[in-house]
VEXBA-197572 format. One record per residue (C-alpha): residue in one letter; x, y, z. Coordinates in pm, whole numbers, plus 50000, padded with zeros to 5 digits. Each point is the difference from the previous one (the first is absolute). Layout:
N
AXYZ/...
This chain:
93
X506095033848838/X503494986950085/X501455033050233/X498585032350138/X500115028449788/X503295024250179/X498425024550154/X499845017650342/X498264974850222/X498795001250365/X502314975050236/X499554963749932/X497584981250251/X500204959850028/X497184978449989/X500024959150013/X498984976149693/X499604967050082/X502015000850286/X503105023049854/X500715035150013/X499155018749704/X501125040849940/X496975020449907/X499085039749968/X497545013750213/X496795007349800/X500904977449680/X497474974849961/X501114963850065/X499954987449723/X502465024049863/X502284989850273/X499544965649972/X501265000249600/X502685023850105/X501064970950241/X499954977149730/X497034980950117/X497934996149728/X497254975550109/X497455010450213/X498304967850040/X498934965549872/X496974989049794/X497924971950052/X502104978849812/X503085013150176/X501015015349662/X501815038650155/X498585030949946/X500615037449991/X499215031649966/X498255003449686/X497255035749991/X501835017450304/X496725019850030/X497934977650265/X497764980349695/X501514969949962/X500814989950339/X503494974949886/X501745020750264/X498134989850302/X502164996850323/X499804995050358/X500605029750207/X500365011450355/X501045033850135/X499815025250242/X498294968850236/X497214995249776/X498714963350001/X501814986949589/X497435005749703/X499924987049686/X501075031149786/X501035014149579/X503575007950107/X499745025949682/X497695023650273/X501624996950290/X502795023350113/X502974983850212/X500025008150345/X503234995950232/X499224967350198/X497834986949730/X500184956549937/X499224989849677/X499324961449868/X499724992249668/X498104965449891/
Protein backbone atom coordinates (compact mmCIF):
# COMPACT_ATOMS: atom_id res chain seq x y z
CA UNK A 1 0.00 0.00 0.00
CA UNK A 2 1.63 3.22 -1.28
CA UNK A 3 -1.62 5.96 -0.62
CA UNK A 4 -5.04 5.84 0.98
CA UNK A 5 -7.75 4.80 -1.08
CA UNK A 6 -9.88 8.63 -1.87
CA UNK A 7 -12.56 8.44 0.05
CA UNK A 8 -14.50 10.47 2.68
CA UNK A 9 -12.30 10.28 5.75
CA UNK A 10 -12.74 11.53 9.37
CA UNK A 11 -10.12 14.66 10.12
CA UNK A 12 -6.53 13.69 10.23
CA UNK A 13 -5.06 13.18 13.87
CA UNK A 14 -1.06 13.28 14.39
CA UNK A 15 0.79 10.85 16.22
CA UNK A 16 4.85 10.72 16.74
CA UNK A 17 7.27 7.93 15.15
CA UNK A 18 10.46 7.93 16.39
CA UNK A 19 10.45 11.25 17.46
CA UNK A 20 8.58 12.97 14.21
CA UNK A 21 5.16 13.81 13.52
CA UNK A 22 3.36 11.45 11.47
CA UNK A 23 -0.53 12.20 9.90
CA UNK A 24 -2.85 9.34 10.76
CA UNK A 25 -6.86 8.63 10.63
CA UNK A 26 -8.59 8.03 13.65
CA UNK A 27 -9.56 4.31 13.90
CA UNK A 28 -7.06 2.97 11.05
CA UNK A 29 -4.80 0.58 12.51
CA UNK A 30 -1.13 1.66 12.75
CA UNK A 31 0.26 -0.11 10.70
CA UNK A 32 -1.80 1.15 7.89
CA UNK A 33 -0.68 4.55 8.81
CA UNK A 34 2.71 3.83 9.22
CA UNK A 35 3.03 2.42 5.29
CA UNK A 36 0.90 5.31 4.28
CA UNK A 37 3.77 7.46 5.87
CA UNK A 38 6.18 5.65 3.99
CA UNK A 39 7.70 3.90 6.89
CA UNK A 40 8.00 0.59 6.01
CA UNK A 41 10.09 -1.07 8.76
CA UNK A 42 8.68 -1.76 11.87
CA UNK A 43 11.68 -3.05 13.54
CA UNK A 44 15.05 -4.87 13.53
CA UNK A 45 15.92 -8.58 13.81
CA UNK A 46 18.47 -10.07 15.75
CA UNK A 47 20.89 -9.65 13.23
CA UNK A 48 19.83 -6.06 12.66
CA UNK A 49 18.58 -7.22 9.21
CA UNK A 50 14.87 -4.63 8.96
CA UNK A 51 11.68 -5.92 9.05
CA UNK A 52 8.03 -5.28 8.22
CA UNK A 53 4.82 -5.95 8.09
CA UNK A 54 4.46 -9.21 6.60
CA UNK A 55 0.63 -11.26 7.79
CA UNK A 56 -1.06 -7.87 8.94
CA UNK A 57 -3.39 -10.20 10.93
CA UNK A 58 -1.52 -10.36 14.50
CA UNK A 59 0.35 -14.10 13.62
CA UNK A 60 3.52 -13.29 12.72
CA UNK A 61 4.43 -10.65 15.05
CA UNK A 62 7.36 -8.70 12.32
CA UNK A 63 5.35 -5.61 13.18
CA UNK A 64 6.02 -5.33 16.80
CA UNK A 65 6.40 -1.69 18.12
CA UNK A 66 6.69 0.29 21.13
CA UNK A 67 3.70 2.18 22.12
CA UNK A 68 2.43 4.67 24.61
CA UNK A 69 -0.89 6.50 24.70
CA UNK A 70 -3.53 7.94 26.48
CA UNK A 71 -0.73 7.84 29.70
CA UNK A 72 -0.44 4.24 29.64
CA UNK A 73 3.06 3.02 30.80
CA UNK A 74 4.76 1.91 26.58
CA UNK A 75 4.07 -1.90 25.70
CA UNK A 76 5.52 -3.93 23.37
CA UNK A 77 2.65 -4.20 20.71
CA UNK A 78 1.58 -5.84 16.60
CA UNK A 79 1.12 -2.31 15.23
CA UNK A 80 -1.32 -4.30 12.60
CA UNK A 81 -4.04 -4.36 15.90
CA UNK A 82 -3.72 -1.34 17.27
CA UNK A 83 -5.78 1.69 16.26
CA UNK A 84 -3.96 5.25 16.35
CA UNK A 85 -4.95 7.39 19.00
CA UNK A 86 -4.32 11.33 18.96
CA UNK A 87 -1.25 11.73 21.34
CA UNK A 88 -0.04 8.30 20.63
CA UNK A 89 4.32 7.82 20.47
CA UNK A 90 5.42 5.21 18.47
CA UNK A 91 9.25 3.66 18.23
CA UNK A 92 10.16 1.39 15.84
CA UNK A 93 13.45 -0.97 16.47
Amino acid sequence: MSHRIATHHPEPILIRVDGAEVTALPGEMLASALLAADQPVFRADLEGQARGMFCNMGTCGECFVTVEALGRPPRRLRACLVPVELGMEVWRG
